[in-house]
GUTI-762237 format. One record per residue: x, y, z of N, C-alpha, C in turn. Coordinates in steps of 0.001 Angstrom, whole numbers, plus 500000, padded with zeros to 6 digits. Atoms other than C-alpha are relative to their C-alpha. Layout:
# GUTI-762237
X|Y|Z|X|Y|Z|X|Y|Z;
...
END
This chain:
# GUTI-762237
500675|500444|498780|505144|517044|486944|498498|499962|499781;
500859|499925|499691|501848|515833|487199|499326|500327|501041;
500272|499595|498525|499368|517104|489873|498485|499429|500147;
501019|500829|500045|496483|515021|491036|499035|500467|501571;
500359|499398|498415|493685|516411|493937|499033|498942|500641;
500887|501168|499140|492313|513994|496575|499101|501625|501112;
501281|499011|499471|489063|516227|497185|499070|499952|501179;
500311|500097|498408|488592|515784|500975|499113|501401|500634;
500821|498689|499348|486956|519300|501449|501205|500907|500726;
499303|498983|498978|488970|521306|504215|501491|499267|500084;
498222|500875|500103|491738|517842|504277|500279|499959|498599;
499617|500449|501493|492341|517611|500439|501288|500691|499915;
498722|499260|500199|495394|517834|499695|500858|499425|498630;
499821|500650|501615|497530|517234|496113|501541|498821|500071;
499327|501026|500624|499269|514269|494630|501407|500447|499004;
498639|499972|500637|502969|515319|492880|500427|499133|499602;
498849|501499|500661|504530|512896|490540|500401|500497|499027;
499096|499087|501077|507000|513696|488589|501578|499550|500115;
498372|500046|500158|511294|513306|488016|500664|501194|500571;
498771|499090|499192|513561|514769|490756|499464|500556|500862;
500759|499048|499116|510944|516017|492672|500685|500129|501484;
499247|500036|498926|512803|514850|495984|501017|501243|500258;
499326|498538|500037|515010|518141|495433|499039|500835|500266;
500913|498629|499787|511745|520400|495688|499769|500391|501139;
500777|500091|498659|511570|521564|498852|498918|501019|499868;
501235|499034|499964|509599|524622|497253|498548|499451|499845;
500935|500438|500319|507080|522176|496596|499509|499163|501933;
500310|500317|498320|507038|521165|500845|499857|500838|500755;
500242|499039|499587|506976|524411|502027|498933|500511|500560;
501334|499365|499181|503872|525529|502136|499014|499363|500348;
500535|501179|499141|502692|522389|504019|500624|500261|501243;
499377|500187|498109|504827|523167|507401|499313|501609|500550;
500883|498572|498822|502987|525345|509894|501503|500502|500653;
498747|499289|499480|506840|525451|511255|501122|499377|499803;
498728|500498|501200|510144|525269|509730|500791|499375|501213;
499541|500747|499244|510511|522274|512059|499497|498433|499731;
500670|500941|500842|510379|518872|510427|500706|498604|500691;
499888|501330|499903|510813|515240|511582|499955|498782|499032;
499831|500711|501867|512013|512993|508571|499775|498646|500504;
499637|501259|499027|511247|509102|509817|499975|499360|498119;
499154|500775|501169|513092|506661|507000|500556|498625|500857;
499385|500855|499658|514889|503454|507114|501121|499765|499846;
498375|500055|500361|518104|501978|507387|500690|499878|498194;
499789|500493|501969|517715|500747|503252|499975|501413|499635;
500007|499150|501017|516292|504235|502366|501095|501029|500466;
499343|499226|499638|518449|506199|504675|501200|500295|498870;
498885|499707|500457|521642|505683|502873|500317|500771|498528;
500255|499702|501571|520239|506304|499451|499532|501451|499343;
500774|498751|500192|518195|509658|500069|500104|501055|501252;
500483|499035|499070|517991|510822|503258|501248|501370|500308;
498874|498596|499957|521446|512868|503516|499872|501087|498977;
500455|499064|500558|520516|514838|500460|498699|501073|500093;
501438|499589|500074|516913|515313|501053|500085|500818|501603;
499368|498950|499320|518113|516766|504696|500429|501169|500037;
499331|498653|500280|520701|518958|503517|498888|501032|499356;
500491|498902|500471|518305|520574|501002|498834|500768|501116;
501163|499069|498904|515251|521268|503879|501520|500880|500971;
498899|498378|499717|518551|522981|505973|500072|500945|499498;
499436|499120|500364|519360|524832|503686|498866|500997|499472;
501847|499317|500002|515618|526252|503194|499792|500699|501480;
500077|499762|498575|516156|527155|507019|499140|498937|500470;
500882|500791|499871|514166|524065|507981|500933|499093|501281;
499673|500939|498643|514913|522003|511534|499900|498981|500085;
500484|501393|500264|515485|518777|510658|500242|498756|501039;
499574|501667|498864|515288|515535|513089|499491|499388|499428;
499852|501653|501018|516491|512100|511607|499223|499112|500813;
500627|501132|498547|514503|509262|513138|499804|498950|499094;
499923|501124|500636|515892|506023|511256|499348|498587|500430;
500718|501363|499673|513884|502901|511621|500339|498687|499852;
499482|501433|500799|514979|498928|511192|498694|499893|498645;
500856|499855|501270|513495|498174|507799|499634|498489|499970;
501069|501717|499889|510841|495033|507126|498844|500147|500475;
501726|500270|500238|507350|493994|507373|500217|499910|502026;
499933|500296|498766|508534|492278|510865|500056|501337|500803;
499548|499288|498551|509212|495603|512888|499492|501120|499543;
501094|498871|499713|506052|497180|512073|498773|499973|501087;
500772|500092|498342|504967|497127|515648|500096|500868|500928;
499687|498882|498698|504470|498943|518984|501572|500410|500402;
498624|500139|499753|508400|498717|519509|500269|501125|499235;
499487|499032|500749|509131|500258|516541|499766|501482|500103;
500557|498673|500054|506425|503035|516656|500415|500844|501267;
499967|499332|498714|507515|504035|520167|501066|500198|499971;
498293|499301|500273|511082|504528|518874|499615|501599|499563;
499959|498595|500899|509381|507731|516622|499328|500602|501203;
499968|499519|498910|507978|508648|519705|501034|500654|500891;
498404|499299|499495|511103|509019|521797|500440|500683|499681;
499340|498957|500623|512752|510761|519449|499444|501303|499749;
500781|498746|500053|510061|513340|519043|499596|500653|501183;
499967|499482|498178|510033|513979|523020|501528|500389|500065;
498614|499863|499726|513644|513750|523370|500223|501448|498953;
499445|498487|500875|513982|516464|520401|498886|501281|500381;
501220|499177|499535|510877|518399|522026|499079|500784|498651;
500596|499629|500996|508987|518384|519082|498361|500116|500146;
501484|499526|499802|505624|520310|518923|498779|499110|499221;
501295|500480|500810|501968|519791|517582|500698|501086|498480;
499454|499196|500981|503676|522492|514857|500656|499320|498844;
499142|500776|501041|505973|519794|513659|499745|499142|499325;
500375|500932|501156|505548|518063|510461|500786|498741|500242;
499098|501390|500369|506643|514464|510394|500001|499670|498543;
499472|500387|501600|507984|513499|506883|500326|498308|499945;
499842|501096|500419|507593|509890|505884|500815|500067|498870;
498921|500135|501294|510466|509064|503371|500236|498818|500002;
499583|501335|499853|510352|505378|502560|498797|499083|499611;
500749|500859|500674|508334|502487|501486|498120|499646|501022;
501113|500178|499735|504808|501332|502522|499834|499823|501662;
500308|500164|498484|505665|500138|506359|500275|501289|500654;
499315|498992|499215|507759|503686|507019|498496|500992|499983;
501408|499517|499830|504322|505168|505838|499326|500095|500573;
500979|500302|499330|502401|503493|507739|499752|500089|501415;
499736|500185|498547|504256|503616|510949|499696|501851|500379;
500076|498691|500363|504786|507598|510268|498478|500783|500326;
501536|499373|499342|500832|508187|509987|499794|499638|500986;
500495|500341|498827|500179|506304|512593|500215|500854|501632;
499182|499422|498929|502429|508108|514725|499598|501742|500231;
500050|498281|499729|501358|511766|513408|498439|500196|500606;
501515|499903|499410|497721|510607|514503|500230|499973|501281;
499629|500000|498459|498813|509628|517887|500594|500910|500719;
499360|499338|499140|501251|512343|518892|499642|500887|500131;
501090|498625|499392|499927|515069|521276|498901|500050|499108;
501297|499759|500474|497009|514048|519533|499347|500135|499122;
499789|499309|501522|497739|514936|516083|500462|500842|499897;
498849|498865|500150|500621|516445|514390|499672|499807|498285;
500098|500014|501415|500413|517257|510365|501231|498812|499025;
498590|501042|500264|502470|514383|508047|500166|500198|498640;
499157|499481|501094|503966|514689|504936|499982|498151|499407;
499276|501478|500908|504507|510939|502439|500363|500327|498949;
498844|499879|500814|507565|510962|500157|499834|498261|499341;
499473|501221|500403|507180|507417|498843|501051|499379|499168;
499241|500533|500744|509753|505419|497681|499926|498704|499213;
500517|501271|500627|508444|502140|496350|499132|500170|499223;
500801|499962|501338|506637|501352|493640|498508|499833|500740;
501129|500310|499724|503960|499690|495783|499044|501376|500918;
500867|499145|499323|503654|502916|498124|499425|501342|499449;
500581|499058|500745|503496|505229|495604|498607|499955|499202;
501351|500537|500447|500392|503516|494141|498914|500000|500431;
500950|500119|499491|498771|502845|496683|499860|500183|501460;
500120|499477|498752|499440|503150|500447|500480|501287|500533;
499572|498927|499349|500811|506357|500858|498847|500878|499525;
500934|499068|500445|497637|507860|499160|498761|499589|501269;
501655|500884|499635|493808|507316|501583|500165|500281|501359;
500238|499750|498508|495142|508035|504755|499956|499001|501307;
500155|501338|498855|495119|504344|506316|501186|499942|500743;
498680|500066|499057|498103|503921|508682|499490|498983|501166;
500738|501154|498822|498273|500920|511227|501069|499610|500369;
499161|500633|499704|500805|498685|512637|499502|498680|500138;
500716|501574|500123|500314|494945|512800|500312|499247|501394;
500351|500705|498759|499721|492595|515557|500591|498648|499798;
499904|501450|500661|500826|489010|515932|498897|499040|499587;
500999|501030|500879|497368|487574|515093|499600|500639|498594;
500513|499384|501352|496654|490111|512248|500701|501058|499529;
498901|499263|500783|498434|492300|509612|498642|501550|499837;
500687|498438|499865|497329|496337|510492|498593|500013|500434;
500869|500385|499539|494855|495407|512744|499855|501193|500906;
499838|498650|499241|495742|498660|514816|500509|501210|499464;
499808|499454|500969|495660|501519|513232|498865|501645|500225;
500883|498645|500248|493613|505333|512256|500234|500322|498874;
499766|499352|500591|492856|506871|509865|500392|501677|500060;
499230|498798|499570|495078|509957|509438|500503|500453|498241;
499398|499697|501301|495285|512011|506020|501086|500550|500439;
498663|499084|500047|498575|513598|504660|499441|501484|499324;
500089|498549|500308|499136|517317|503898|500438|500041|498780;
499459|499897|501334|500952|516028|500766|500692|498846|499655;
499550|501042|500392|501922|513296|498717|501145|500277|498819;
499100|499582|500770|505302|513875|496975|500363|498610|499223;
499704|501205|500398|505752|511014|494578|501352|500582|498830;
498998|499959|500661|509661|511074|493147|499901|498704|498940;
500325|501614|500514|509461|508568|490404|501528|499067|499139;
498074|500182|500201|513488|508710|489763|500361|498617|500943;
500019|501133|498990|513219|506948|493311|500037|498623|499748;
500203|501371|500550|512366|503509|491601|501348|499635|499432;
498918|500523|500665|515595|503361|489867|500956|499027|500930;
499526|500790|499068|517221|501957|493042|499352|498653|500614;
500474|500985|499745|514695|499862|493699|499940|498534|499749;
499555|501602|500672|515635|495946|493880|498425|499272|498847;
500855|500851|500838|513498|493669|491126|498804|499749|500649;
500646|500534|499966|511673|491850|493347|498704|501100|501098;
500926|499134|499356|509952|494946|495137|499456|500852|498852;
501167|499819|501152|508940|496363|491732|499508|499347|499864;
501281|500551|500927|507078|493479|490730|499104|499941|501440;
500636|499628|499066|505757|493522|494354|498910|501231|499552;
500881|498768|500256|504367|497323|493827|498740|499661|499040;
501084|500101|501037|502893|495867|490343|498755|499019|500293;
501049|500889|499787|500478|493185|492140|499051|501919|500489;
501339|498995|499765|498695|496711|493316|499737|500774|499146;
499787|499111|501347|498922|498417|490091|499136|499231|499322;
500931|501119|500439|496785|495263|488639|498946|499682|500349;
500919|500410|499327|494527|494996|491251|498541|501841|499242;
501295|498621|500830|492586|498687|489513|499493|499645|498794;
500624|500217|501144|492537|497419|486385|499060|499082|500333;
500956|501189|499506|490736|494394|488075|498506|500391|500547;
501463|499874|499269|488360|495939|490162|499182|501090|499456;
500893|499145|500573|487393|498871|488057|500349|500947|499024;
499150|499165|501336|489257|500307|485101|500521|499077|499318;
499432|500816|501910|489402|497777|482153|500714|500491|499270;
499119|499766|501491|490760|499613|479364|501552|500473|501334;
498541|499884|499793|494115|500300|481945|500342|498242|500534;
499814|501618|499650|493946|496281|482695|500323|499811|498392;
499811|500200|501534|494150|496119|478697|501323|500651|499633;
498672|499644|499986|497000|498571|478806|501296|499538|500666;
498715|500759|498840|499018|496994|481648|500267|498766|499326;
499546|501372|501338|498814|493663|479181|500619|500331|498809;
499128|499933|501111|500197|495259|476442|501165|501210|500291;
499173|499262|499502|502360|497591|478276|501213|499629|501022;
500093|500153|498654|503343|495558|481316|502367|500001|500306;
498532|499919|500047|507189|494832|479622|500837|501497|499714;
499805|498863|500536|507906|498467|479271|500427|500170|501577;
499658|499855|498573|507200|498753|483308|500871|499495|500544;
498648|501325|499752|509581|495732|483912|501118|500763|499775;
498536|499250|500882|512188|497881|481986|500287|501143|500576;
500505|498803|498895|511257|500587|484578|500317|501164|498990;
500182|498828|500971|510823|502877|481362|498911|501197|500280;
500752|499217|498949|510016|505993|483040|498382|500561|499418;
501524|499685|500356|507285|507258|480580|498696|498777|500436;
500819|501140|499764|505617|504279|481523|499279|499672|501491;
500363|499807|498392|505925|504354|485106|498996|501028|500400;
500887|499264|499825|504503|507374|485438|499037|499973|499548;
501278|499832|500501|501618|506978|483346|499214|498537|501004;
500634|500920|499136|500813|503666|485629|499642|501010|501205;
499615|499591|498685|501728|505492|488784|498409|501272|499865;
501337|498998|500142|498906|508561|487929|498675|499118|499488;
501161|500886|500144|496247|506357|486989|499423|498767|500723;
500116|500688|498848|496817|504281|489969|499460|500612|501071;
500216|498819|498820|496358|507410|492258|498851|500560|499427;
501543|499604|500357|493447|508709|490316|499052|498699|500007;
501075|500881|499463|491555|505511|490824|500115|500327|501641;
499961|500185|498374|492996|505270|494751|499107|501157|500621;
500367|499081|499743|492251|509008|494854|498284|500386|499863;
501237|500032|500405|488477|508491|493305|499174|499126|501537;
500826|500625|499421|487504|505752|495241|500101|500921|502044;
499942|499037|498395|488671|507760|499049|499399|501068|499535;
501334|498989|499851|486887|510661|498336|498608|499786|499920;
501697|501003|499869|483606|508459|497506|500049|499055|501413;
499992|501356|498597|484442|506225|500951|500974|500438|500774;
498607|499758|499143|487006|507765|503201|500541|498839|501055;
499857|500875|499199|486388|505428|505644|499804|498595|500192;
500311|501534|500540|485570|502228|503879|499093|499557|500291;
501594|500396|499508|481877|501825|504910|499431|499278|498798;
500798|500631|501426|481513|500497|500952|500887|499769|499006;
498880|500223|501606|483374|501364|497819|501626|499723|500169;
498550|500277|500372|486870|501264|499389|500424|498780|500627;
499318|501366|499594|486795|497853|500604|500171|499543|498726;
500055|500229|501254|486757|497375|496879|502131|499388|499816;
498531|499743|499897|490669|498253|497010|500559|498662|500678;
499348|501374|499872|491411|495017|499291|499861|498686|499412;
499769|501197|500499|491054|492657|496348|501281|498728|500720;
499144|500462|499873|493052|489581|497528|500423|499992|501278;
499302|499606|498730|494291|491195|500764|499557|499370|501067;
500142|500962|498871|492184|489025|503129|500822|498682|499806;
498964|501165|500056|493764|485797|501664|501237|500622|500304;
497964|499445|499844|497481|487779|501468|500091|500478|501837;
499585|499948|498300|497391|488979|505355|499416|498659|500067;
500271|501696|498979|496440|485396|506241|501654|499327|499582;
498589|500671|499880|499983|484327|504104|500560|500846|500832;
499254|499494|499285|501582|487178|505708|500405|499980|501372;
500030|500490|498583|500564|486753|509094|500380|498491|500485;
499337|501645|499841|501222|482784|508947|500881|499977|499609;
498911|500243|500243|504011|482701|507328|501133|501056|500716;
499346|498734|499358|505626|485649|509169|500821|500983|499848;
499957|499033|501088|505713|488905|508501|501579|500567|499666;
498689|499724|500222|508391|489617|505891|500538|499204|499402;
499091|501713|501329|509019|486084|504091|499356|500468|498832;
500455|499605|501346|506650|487285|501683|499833|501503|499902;
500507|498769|500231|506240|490712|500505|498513|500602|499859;
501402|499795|500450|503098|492312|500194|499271|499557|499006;
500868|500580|501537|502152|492335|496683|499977|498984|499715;
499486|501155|499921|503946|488869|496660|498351|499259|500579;
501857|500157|499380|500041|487762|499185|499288|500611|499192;
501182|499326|500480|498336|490150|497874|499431|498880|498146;
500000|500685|500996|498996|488507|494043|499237|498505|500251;
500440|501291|499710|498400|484787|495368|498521|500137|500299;
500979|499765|500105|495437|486261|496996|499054|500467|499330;
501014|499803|501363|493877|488118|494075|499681|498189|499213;
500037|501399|500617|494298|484138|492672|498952|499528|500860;
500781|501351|498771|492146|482394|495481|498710|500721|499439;
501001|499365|499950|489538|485524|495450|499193|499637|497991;
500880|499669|501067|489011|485213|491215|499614|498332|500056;
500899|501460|499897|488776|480851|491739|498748|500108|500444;
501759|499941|498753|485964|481788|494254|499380|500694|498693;
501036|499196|501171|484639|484056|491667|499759|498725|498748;
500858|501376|500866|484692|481235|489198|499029|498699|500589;
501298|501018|499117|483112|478846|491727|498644|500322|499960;
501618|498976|499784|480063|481168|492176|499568|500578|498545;
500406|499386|501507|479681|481624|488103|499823|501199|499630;
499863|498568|500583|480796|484954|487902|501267|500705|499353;
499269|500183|501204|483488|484658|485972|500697|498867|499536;
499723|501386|500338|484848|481916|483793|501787|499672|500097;
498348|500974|499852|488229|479644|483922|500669|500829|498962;
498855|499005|500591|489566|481790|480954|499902|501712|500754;
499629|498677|499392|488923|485096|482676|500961|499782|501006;
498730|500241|498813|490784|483323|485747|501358|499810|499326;
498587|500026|500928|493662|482460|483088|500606|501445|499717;
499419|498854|500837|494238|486103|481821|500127|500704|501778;
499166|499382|498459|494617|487217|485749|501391|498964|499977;
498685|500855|499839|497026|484165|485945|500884|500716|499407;
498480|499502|501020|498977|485185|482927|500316|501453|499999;
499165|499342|499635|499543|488672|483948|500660|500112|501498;
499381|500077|498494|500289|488080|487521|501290|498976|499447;
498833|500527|500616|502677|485587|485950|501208|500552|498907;
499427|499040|501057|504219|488156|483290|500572|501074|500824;
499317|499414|498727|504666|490264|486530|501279|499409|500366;
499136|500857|499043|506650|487451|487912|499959|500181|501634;
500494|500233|498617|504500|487330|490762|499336|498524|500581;
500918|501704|499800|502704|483916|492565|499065|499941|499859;
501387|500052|500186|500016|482730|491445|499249|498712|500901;
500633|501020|499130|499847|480027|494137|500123|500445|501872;
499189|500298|498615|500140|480220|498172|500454|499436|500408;
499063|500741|499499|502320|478893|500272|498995|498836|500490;
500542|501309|499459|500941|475294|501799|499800|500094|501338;
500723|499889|498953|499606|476259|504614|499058|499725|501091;
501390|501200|499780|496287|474009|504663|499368|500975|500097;
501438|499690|499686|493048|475225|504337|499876|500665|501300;
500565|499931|498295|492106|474967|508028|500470|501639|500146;
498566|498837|499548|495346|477583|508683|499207|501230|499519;
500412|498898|500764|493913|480048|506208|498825|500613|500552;
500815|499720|499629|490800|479959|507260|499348|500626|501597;
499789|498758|498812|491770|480972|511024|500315|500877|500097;
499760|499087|499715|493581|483306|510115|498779|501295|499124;
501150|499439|500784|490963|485011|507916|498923|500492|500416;
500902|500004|499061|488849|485231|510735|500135|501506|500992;
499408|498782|499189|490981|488227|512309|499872|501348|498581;
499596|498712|501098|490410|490635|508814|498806|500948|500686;
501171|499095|500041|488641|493555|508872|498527|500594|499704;
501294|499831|500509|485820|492576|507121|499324|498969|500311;
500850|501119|499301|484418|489922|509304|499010|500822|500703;
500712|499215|499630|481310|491531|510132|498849|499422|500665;
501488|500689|499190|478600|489745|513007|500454|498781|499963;
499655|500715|499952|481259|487394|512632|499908|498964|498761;
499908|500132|501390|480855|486664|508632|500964|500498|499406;
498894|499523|500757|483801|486651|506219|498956|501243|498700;
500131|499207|501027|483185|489703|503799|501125|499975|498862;
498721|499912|500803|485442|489240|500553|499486|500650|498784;
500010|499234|501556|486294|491172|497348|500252|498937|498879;
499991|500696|501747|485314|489008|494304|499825|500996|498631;
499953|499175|500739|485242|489697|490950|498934|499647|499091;
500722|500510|500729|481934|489827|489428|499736|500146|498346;
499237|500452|501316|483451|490175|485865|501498|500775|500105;
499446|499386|499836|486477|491267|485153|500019|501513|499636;
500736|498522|499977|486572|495286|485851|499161|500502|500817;
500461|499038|498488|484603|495263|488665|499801|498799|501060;
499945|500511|498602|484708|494131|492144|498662|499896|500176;
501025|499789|498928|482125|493431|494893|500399|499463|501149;
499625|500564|498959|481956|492626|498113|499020|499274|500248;
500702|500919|499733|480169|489720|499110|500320|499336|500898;
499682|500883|498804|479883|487237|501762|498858|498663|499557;
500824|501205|500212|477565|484639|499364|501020|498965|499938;
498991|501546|500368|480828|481948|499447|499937|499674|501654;
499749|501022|498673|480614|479254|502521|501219|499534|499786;
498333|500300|499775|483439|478219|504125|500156|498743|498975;
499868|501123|500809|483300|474827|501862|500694|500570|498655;
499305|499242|501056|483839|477038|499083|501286|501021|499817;
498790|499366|499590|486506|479238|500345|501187|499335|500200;
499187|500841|499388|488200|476317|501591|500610|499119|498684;
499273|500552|501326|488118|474732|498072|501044|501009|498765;
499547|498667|500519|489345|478157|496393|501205|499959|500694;
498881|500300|499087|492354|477929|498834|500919|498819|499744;
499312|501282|500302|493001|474595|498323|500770|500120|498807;
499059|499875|501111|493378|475207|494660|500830|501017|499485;
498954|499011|500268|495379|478187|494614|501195|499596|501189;
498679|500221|498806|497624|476752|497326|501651|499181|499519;
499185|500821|500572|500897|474995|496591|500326|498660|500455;
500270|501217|499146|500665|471430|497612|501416|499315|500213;
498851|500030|499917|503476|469995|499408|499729|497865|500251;
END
C-alpha cells in the first residue's frame, strides 16, 4: 500500500492505494466519530461490492445504511441528491454519521455534496471505483451536481476524511470507462509533469492491459500531482484551474449532447484537442506537438474530434463555465507541452476556428 498526504493543515487527510484494500475496515476506523455509517453506491457498483464491503463494517460493530442510487451522468441532479437525503432522515442519521461514497466519479460527487449540505456538514469518506475517480475527482474536495444549462454548476467545496483507493476495483471495470479515466491521467503529464507524459507514451499499453504494477504507479502520480496542486489552490483562485485542461470545451459536449452519451474523459479528451489547436493558433505550440497529444489520446482510444455541434452551439454553451469571469471566457492552454496556463488572449474568432477544426463535420 502506498500512502500519499493532501496537506490541508487541520483537514489533511491521507490517500491509500493499494490491492484489496476494500476489505480494510481497520484502515476506516479511525475516521468515524461514530460507528454509524451511510454507504451511498449505485445500482452498477452495488452488486459488485457493496454486500461485502457492508458485511465487513458489521462485523467491526459498525451501523450500516445502504442508500443505492440510479447510475449515469443524467441523474446527477437535485432528484437524485434528495433521495440521500431522505434516507438519512428516515434512518435518523446524525451530524456523527459518516457518509461513505463507494462508486465512480458522479456517486462522489453527489455524496460530497450531500455531506456538505446535511445538518450543515457531516464527515465523508471516498472509496473510488473508477479509474477516472480514483485519479482525479475523488481527491480536492469539489462536489457539485449539474444543471440543465451547465455540467456541476452547483456545488461546494467539501474535503474527505479519507481517500481509500482499491485498485483490484478496476478489474471489473468495462473498457470503455478505463480509457475514459485515462483522458485524466494524460491531462498531468500535459499540464505539468513531462517526464510522466514520456512514461504514459511508452507505458500507456501496459495500462490498457490493466497490468496492475502499472496502474498503480499511474494512479499515485496522478494523486500526487492532484494532491500538489490543492494544497497550493484549494479553492481554484489560480493553479487549480490548471487541472480543467479541456473541460470547458468537454462540459459544453456534455451538456449539449446530454448528459451521459458521452463520458467524461470521452469531452474532456476531444476537449484537451480544441484547447492544444488554440494553443497552436496563438504560436505556443506547434502542429507536431498537437500530433503527439493526438496520437496518445488516440492510443488511448479516446476522440480526438467533437461531436458536430456547430461552433455557434459550443460557444453558448461555454458561456455557462466557471471560468467566465466579467463575462470573459478563461481557458487552459498549453503554453508548451508540460505546462498549462490560463488565459483569456483567444477571441471568439479563434475559439470558434479551434472548434471548428476539432469538430466532426457532418
Amino acid at each position: 500500500m502506498e500512502t500519499l498526504n493532501v496537506a490541508l493543515g487541520a483537514r489533511a487527510y491521507p490517500i491509500h492505494i493499494g490491492r484489496g484494500l476494500l476489505g480494510r475496515v481497520d484502515l476506516l476506523l479511525p475516521y468515524l466519530r461514530y460507528p454509524k455509517v451511510a454507504v451511498v453506491t449505485d445500482t452498477t457498483v452495488a452488486p459488485l461490492f457493496l454486500h461485502n464491503f457492508a458485511a465487513s463494517l458489521r462485523e467491526a460493530g459498525i451501523e450500516v445504511v445502504e442508500i443505492i442510487l440510479p447510475d449515469g451522468e443524467q441523474f446527477k441532479n437535485w432528484k437524485t441528491l434528495n433521495t440521500i437525503f431522505d434516507v438519512l432522515l428516515e434512518q435518523h442519521c446524525e451530524r456523527s454519521t459518516t457518509l461513505i461514497a463507494l462508486g465512480g466519479g458522479v456517486v462522489g460527487d453527489m455524496t460530497g455534496f450531500a455531506a456538505a449540505c446535511y445538518q450543515r456538514g457531516i464527515p465523508f469518506i471516498q472509496i473510488p471505483t473508477t479509474l477516472l475517480a480514483q485519479v482525479d475527482s475523488s481527491v480536492g474536495g469539489k462536489t457539485a451536481i449539474n444543471h440543465p444549462h451547465g455540467k456541476n454548476m452547483i456545488g461546494a467545496f467539501c474535503q474527505p476524511r479519507l481517500v481509500l483507493i482499491d485498485t483490484d476495483n478496476l478489474n471489473t471495470l468495462p473498457d470503455r470507462e478505463l480509457r475514459s479515466g485515462l483522458a485524466e491521467v494524460i491531462k498531468y503529464g500535459l499540464i505539468r509533469d513531462l517526464p510522466f507524459l514520456d512514461w504514459l507514451e511508452t507505458h500507456l499499453e501496459r495500462l490498457l492491459a490493466r497490468e496492475p504494477e502499472a496502474l498503480a504507479y499511474a494512479i499515485c502520480r496522478s494523486c500526487q500531482n492532484k494532491a500538489d496542486i490543492v494544497v497550493a489552490d484549494e479553492h481554484e483562485q489560480g493553479e487549480r484551474a490548471l487541472l480543467n485542461i479541456g473541460h470547458t470545451f468537454g462540459h459544453a459536449i456534455e451538456t449539449g449532447m446530454g448528459y451521459g452519451e458521452w463520458l467524461h474523459g470521452e469531452a474532456v479528451a476531444a476537449g484537451t484537442l480544441m484547447a492544444a489547436e488554440l494553443s497552436c493558433q496563438l504560436g505556443w505550440i506547434s502542429a507536431v506537438d498537437v500530433l503527439r497529444v493526438e496520437t496518445l489520446f488516440k492510443r488511448a482510444g479516446l476522440p480526438v474530434h467533437g461531436p458536430a455541434m456547430g461552433g455557434e452551439r459550443y460557444l453558448e454553451l461555454m458561456q455557462h463555465d466557471k471560468k467566465v469571469q466579467g463575462g470573459k471566457l478563461h481557458l487552459v492552454l498549453l503554453e508548451r507541452i508540460g505546462k498549462a496556463v490560463v488565459s483569456q488572449l483567444a477571441g471568439q474568432n479563434e475559439i470558434f476556428r479551434a472548434i471548428v477544426a476539432r469538430s466532426i463535420h457532418v
